[in-house]
LUMLOTI-542466 format. One record per residue: x, y, z of N, C-alpha, C in turn. Coordinates in Angstrom, 1 decimal. Atoms other than C-alpha are relative to their C-alpha. Layout:
   n_c1   n_c2   n_c3  ca_c1  ca_c2  ca_c3   c_c1   c_c2   c_c3
      X      Y      Z      X      Y      Z      X      Y      Z
...
This chain:
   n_c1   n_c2   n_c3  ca_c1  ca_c2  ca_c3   c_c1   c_c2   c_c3
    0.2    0.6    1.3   63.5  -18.6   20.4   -1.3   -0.7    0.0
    1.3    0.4    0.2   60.6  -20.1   19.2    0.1   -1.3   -1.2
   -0.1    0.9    1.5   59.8  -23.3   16.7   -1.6   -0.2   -0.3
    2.0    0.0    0.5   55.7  -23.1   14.9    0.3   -0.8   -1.1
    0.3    0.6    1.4   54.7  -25.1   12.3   -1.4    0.1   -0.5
    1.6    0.1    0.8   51.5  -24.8   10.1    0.7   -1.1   -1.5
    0.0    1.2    1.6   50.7  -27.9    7.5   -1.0    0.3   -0.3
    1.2    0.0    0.8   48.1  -27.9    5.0   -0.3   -1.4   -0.9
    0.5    1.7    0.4   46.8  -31.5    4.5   -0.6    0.2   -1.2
    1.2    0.5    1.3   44.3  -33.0    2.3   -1.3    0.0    0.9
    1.2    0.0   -0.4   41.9  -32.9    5.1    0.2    1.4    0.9
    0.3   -1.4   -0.7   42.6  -29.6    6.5    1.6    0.6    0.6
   -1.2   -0.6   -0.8   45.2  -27.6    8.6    0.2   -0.3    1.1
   -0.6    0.4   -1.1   47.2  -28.4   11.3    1.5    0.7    0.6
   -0.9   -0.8   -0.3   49.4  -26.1   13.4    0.4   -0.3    1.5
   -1.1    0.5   -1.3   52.1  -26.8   16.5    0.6    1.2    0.5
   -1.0   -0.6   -0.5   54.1  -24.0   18.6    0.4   -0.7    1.0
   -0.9    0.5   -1.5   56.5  -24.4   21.9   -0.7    1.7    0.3
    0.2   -1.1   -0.5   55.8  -21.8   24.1    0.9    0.6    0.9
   -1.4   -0.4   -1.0   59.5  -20.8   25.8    0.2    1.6   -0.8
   -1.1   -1.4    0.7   60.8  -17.2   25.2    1.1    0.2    0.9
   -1.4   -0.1   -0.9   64.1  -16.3   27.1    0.8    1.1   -0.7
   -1.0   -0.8   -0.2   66.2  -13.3   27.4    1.1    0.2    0.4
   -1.0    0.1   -1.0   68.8  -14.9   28.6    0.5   -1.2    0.5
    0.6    0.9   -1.0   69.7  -18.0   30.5   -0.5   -0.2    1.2
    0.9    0.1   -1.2   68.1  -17.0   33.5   -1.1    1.1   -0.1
    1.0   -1.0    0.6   65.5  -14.9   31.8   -0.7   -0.9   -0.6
    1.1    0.9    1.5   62.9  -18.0   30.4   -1.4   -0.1    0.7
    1.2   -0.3   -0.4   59.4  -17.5   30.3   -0.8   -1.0   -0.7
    1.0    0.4    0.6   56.3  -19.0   29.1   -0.8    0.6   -0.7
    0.9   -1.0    0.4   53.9  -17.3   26.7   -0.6   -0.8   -1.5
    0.9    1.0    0.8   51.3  -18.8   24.6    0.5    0.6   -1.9
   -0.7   -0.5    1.4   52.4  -18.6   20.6   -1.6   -0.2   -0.9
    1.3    0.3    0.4   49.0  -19.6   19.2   -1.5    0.4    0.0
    1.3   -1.1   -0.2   45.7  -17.4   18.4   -0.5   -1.1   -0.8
    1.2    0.4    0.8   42.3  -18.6   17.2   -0.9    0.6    0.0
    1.0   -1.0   -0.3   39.7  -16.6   16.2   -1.3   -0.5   -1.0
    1.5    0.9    0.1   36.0  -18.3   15.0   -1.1    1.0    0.0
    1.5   -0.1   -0.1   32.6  -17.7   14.3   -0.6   -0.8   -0.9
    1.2    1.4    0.1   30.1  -20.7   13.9   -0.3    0.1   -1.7
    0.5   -0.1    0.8   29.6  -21.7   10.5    0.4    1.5   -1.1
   -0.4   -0.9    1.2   31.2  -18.5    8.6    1.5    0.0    0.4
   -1.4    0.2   -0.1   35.6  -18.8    9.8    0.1   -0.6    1.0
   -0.5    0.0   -1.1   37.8  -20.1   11.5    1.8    0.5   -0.4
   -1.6   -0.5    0.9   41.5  -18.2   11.4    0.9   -0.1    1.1
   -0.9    0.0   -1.1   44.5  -18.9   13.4    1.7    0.1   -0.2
   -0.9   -0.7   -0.2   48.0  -17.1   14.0    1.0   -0.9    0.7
   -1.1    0.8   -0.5   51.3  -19.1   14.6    0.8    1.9    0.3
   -0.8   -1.2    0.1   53.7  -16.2   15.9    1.6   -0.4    0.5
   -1.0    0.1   -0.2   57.6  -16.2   16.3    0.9    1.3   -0.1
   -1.1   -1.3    0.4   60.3  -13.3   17.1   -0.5    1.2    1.1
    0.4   -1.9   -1.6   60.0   -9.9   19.6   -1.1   -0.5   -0.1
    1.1    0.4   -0.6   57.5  -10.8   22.0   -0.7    1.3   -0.2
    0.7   -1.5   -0.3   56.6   -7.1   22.6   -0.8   -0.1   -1.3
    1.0    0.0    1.0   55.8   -7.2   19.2   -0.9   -0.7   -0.7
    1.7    1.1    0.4   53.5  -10.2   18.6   -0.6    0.2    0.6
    0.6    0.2   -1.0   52.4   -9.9   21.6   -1.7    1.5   -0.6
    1.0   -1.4    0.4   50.9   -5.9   20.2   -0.5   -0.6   -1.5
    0.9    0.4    1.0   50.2   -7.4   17.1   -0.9   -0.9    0.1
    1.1    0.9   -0.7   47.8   -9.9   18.7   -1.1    0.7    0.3
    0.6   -1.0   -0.7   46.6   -7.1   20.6   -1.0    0.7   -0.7
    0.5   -0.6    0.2   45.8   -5.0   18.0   -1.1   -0.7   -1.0
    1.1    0.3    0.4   44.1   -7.5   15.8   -0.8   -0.5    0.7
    1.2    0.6   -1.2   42.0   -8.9   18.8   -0.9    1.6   -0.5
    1.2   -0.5    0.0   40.5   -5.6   19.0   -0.9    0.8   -1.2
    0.6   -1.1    1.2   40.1   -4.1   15.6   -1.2   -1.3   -0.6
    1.1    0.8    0.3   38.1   -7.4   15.0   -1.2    0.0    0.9
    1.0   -0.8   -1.0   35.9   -6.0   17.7   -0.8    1.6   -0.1
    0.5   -1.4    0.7   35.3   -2.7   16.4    0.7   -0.1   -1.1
   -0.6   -0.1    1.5   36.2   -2.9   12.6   -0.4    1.5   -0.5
    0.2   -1.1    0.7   36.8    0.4   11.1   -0.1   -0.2   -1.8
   -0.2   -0.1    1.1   36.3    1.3    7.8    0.8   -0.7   -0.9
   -1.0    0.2    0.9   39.1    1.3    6.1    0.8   -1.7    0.6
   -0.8    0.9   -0.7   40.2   -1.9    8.4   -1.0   -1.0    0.4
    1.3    0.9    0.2   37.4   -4.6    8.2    0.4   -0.8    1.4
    0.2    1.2   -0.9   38.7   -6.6   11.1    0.5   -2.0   -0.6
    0.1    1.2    0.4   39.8  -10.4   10.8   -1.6   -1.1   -0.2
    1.5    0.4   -0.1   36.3  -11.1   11.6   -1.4    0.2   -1.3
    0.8   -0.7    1.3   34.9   -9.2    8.6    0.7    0.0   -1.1
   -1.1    0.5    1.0   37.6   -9.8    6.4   -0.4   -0.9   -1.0
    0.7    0.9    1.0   36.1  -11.1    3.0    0.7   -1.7   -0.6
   -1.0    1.5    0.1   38.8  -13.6    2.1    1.3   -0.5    0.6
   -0.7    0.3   -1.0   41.4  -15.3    3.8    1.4    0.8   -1.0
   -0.9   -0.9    0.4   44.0  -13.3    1.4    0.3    1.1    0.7
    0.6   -1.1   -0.9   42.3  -10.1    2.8    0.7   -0.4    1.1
   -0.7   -0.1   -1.4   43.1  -11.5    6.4    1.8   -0.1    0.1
   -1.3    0.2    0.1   46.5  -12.2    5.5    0.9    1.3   -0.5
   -0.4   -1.5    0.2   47.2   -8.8    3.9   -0.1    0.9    1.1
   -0.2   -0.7   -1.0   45.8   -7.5    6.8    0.6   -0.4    1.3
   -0.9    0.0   -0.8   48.2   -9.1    9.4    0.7    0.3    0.1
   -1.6   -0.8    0.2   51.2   -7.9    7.5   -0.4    1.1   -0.3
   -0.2   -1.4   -0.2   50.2   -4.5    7.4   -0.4    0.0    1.4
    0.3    0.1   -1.1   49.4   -5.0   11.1    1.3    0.2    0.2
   -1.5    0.6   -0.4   52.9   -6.5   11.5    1.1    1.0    0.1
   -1.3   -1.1    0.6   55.0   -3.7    9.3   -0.6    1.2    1.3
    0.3   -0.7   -0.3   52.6   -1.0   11.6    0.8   -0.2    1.4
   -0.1   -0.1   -1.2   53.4   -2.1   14.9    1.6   -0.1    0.2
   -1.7    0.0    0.6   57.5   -2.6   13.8    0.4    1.4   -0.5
   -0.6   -1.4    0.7   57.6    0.6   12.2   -0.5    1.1    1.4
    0.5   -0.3   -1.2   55.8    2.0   15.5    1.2    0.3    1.5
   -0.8    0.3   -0.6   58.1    0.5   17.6    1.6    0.4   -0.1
   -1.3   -0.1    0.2   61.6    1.0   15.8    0.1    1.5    0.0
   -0.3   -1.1    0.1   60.9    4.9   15.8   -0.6    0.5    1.3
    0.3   -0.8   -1.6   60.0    5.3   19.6    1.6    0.0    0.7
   -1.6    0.4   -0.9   64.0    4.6   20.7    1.0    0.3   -1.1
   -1.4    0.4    0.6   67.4    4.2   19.2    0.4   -1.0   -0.9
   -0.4    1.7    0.4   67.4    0.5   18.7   -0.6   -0.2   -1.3
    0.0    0.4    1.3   67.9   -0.8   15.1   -1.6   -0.6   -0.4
    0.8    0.7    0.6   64.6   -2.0   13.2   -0.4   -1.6    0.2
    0.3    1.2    0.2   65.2   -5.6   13.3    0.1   -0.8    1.2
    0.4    0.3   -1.5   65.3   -5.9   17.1   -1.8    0.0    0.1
    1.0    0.1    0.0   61.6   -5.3   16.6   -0.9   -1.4   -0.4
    0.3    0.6    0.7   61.2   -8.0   14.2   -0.9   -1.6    0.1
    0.9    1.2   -0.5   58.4  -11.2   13.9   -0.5   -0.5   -1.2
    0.2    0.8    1.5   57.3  -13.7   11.3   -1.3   -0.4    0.7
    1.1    0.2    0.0   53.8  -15.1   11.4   -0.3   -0.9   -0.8
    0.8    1.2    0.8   51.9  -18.2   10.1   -1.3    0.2    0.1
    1.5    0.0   -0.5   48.1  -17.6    9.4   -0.4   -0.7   -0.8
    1.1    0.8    1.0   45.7  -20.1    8.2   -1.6    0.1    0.6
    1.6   -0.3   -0.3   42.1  -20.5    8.5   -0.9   -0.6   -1.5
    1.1    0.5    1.1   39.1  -21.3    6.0   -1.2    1.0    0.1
    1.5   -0.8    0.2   35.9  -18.7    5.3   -0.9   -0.6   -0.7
    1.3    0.8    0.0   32.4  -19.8    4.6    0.2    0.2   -1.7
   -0.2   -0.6    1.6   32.9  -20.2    0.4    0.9    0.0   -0.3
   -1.2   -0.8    0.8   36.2  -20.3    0.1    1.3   -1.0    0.4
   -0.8    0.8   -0.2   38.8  -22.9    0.1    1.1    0.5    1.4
   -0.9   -0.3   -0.5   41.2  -23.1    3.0    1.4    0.1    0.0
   -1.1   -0.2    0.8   44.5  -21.5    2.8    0.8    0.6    1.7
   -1.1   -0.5   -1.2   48.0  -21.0    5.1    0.7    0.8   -1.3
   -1.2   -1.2    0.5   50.1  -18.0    4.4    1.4    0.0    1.2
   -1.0   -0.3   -0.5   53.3  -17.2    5.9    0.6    1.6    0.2
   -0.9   -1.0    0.2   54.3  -13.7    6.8    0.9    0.9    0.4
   -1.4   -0.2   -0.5   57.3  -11.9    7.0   -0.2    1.7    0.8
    0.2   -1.7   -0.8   58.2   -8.3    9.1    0.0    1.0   -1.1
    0.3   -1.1    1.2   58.2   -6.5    5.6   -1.9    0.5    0.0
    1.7    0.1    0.2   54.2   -7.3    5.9    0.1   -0.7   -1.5
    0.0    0.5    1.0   54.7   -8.9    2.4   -0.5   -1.9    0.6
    0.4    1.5   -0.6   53.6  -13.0    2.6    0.1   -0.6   -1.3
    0.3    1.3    0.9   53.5  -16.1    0.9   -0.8   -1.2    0.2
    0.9    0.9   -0.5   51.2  -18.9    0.6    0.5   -1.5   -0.6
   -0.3    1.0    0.4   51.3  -22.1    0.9   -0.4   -0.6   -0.9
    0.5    0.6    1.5   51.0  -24.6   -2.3    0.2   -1.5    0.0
   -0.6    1.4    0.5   51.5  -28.3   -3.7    1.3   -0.4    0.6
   -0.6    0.6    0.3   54.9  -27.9   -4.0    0.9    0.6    1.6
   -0.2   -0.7   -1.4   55.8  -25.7   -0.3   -1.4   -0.4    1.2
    1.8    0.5   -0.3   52.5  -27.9    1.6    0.1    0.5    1.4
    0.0   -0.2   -1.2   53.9  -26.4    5.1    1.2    1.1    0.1
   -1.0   -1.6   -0.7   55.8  -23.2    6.9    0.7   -0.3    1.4
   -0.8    0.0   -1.5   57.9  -23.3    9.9    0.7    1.4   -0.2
   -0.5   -1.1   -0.8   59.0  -20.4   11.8    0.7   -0.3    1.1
   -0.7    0.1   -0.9   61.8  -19.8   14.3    1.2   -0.8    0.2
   -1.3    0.8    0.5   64.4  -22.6   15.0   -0.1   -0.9   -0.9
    0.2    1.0    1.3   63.7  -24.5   11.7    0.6   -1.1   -0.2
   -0.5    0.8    1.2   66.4  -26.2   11.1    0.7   -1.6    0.7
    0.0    1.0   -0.4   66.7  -29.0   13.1   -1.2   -1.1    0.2
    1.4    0.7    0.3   63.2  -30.3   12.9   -0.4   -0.3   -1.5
    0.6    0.1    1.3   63.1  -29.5    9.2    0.2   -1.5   -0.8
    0.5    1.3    0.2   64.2  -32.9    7.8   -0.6   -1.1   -0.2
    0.9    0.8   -0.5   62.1  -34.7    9.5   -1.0    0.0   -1.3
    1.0   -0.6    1.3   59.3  -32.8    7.8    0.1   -0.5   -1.5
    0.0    0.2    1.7   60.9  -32.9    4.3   -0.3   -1.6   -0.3
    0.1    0.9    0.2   61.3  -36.5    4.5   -1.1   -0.7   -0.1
    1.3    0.4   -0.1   58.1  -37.5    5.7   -1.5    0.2   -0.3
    1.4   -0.8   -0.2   55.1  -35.3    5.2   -0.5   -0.4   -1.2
    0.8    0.4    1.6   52.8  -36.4    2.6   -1.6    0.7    0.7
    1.1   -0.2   -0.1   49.6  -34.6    2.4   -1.2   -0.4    0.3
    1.2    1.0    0.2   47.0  -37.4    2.3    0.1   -0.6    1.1
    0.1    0.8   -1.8   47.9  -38.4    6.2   -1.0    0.3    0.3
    1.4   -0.1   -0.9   45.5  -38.5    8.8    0.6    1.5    1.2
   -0.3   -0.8   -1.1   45.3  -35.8   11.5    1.1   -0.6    1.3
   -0.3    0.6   -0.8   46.9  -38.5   13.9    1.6    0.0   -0.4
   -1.8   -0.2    0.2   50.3  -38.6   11.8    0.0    0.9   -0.5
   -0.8   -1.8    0.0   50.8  -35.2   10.9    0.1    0.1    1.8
   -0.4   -0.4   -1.4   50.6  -35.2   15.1    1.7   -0.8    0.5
   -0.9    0.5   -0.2   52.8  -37.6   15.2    1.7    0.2   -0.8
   -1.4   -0.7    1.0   55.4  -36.4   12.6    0.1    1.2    0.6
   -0.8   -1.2   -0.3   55.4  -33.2   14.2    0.7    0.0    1.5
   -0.7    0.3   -1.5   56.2  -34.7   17.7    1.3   -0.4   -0.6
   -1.3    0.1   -0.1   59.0  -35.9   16.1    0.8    1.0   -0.2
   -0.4   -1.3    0.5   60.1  -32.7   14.6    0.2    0.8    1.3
    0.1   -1.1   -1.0   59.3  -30.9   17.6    1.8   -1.1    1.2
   -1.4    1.3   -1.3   61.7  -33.9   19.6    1.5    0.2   -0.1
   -1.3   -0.8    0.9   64.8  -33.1   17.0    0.3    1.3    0.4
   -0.6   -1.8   -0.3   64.5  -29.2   18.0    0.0    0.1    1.3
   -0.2   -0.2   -1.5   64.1  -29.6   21.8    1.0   -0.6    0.5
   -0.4    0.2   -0.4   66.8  -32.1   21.9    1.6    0.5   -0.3
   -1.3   -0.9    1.0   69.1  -29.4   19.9    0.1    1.0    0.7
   -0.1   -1.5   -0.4   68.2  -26.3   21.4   -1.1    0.4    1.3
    0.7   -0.3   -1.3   67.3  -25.2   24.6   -0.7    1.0    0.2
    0.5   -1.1   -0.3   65.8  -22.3   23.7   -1.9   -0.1   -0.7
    1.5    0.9    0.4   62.7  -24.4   22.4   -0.1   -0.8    1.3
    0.3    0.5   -1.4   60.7  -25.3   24.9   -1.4   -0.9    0.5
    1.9    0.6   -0.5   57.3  -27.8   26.4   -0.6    1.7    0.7
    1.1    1.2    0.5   54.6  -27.5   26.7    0.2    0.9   -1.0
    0.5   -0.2    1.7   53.4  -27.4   23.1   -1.0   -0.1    0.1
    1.2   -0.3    0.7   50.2  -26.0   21.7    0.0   -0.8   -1.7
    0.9    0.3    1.9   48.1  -27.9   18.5   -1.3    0.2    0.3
    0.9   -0.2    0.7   45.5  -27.2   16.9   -0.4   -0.8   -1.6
    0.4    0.4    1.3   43.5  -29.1   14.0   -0.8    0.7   -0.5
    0.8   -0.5    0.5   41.2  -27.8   11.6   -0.7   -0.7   -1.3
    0.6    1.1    1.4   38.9  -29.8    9.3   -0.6    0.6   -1.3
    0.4   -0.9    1.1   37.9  -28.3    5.9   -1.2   -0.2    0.3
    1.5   -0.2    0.2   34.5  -26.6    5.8   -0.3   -0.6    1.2
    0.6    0.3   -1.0   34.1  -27.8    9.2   -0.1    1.8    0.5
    0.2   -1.3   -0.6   34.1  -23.7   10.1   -0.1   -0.1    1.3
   -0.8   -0.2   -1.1   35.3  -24.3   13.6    1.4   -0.1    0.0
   -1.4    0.8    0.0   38.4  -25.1   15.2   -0.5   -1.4    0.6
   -0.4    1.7   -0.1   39.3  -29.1   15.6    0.2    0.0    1.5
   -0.7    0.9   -1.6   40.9  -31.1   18.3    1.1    1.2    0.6
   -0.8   -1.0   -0.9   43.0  -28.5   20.9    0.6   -0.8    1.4
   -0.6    0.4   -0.9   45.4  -29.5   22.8    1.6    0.6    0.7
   -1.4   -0.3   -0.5   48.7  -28.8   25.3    0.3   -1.2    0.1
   -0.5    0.6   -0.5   51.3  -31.1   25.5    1.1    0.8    1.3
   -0.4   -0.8   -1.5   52.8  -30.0   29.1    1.4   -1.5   -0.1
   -1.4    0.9   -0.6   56.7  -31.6   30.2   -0.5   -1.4    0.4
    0.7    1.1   -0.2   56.5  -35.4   30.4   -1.3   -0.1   -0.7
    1.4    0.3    0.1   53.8  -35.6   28.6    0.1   -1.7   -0.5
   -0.1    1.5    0.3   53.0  -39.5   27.8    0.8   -0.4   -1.1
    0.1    0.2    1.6   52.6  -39.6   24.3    1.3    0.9   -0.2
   -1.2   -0.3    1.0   55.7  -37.2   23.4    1.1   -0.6    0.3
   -1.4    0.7   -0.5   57.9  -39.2   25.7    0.3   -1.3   -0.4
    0.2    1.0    1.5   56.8  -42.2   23.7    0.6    0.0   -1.0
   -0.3   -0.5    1.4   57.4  -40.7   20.9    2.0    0.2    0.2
   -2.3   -0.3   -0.3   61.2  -39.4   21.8    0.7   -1.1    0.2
   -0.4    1.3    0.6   62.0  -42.8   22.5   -0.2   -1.0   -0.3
    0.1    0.7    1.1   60.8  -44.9   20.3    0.5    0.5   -1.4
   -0.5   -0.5    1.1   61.8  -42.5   17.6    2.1   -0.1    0.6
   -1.3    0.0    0.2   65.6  -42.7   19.1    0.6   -1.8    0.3
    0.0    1.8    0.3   65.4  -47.0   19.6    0.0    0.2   -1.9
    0.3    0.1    1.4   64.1  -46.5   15.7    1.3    0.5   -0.6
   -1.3    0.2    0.8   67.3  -44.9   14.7    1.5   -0.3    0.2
   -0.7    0.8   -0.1   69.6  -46.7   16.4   -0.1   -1.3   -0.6
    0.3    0.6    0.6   68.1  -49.5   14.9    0.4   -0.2   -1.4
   -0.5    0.0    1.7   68.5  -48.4   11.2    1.0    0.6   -0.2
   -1.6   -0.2    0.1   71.8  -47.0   11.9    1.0   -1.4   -0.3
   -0.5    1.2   -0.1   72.7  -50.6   13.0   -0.2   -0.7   -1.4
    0.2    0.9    1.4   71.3  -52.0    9.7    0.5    0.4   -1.0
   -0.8   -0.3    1.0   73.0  -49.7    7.4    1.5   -0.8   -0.5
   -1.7    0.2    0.0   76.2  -50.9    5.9    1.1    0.4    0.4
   -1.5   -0.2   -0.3   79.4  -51.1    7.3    0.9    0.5   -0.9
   -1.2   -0.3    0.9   82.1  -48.9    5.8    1.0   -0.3    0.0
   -1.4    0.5   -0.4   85.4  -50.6    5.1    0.5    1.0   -0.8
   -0.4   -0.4    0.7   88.1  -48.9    3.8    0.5   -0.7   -1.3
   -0.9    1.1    1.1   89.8  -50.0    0.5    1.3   -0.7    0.4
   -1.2    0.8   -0.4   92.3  -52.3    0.8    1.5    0.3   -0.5
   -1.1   -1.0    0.6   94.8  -50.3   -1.2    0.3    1.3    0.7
    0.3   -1.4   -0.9   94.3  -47.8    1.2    1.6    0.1    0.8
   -0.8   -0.1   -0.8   97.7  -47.0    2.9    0.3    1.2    1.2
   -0.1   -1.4   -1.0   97.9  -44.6    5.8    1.3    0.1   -0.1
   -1.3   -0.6   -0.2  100.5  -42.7    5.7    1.1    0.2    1.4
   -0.7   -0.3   -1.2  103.2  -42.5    8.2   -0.1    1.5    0.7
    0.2   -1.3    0.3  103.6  -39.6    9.7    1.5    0.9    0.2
   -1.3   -1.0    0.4  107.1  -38.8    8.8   -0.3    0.3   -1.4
    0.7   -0.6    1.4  105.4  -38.7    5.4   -1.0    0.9    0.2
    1.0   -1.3    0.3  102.8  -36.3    6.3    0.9    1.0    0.3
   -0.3   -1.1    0.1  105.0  -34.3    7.6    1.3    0.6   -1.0
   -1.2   -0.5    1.2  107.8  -34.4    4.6   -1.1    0.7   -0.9
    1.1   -0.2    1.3  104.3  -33.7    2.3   -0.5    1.4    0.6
């Protein structure tokens, strides 16, 4: 399993994976979830991936090298006029190497299957995160959807919804997603350290700050507890529920005549 997130600030993009895959419980691996691909002053564009390794892994593959020799009809991420373009052309990447895949064997279609987060910024052209699905179809992010998560969602998601405001600094979007990421590692063992980020500053046309957090790392273990003192804390200060005083429990020769 896998957990990615891409946000889209007010000062730019900012994207998180775990890097655990597992076949198994004695089948867990490591393998990096996170591409970036640059050039100085005209992009920077970068690939959250989640779902069949085989097949992110070849869809990595095949966009690394077609942005190395760009054909015709297939410009390359590198040559790719707008960041739409590159996003159209990852899900038809996506659907090729899935439809590739599901008709070399037996096995059902959606054993193949993989979701994607691309964002990025080109020289001219506002920066934008998309999300896309194994149809190759996508969606982009907006106002009112300011961030995508892929893989185990839903125990980190909260967090997010609660907290995330646009107009943060790079420092607390890191920090909001450490906690998100703390929620899903302490739920599911199939999310896993270290964790890859990446920032991206508008119009800066590189990539930002890069970093692994590796097991133990200072700062997440910080974060893990102080964030679980924090809501023990405001557990403790919530109100006490009494019951009503009219309240009569029932016997339980009455439950069981009822």
């Amino acid at each position: 399993m896998t957990y990615c997130v891409g946000m889209r600030l007010d000062r730019g993009l900012i994207f998180m994976a775990d890097t655990r895959t597992n076949a198994g419980i004695d089948n867990v691996s490591r393998f990096r979830k996170l591409f970036t691909w640059s050039v100085p002053g005209d992009r920077v564009i970068t690939i959250l991936t989640a779902g069949n390794l085989a097949t992110t892994q070849a869809v990595i593959s095949l966009l690394d090298e077609r942005s190395k020799i760009p054909e015709e009809r297939n410009p390359g991420l590198l040559k790719a006029p707008t960041m739409f373009q590159v996003a159209k052309l990852v899900g038809e990447t996506l659907k090729e190497v899935i439809r590739t895949q599901a008709g070399s064997g037996p096995e059902a279609s959606n054993t193949f299957e993989a979701t994607l987060i691309v964002g990025g910024q080109i020289a001219g052209i506002e920066a934008r995160l998309f999300m896309v699905y194994p149809e190759g179809n996508f969606v982009e992010a907006s106002d009112e959807t300011p961030f995508f998560q892929i893989g185990e969602t839903k125990y980190g998601r909260p967090i997010l919804l609660r907290a995330f405001d646009p107009g943060m600094s790079f420092e607390e979007a890191v920090k909001l997603l450490a906690i998100s990421y703390d929620s899903t590692l302490k739920a599911n063992l199939s999310v896993g350290m270290p964790l890859d980020l990446l920032t991206y500053e508008t119009d800066s046309l590189e990539p930002g700050r890069q970093q692994r957090f590796e097991m133990n790392d200072p700062y997440m273990s910080a974060v893990s507890s102080g964030w679980r003192d924090a809501l023990q804390a405001a557990f403790e200060l919530l109100p006490d529920f009494t019951f009503d005083e009219t309240f009569i429990e029932p016997s339980r020769s009455e439950v069981r005549q009822g």
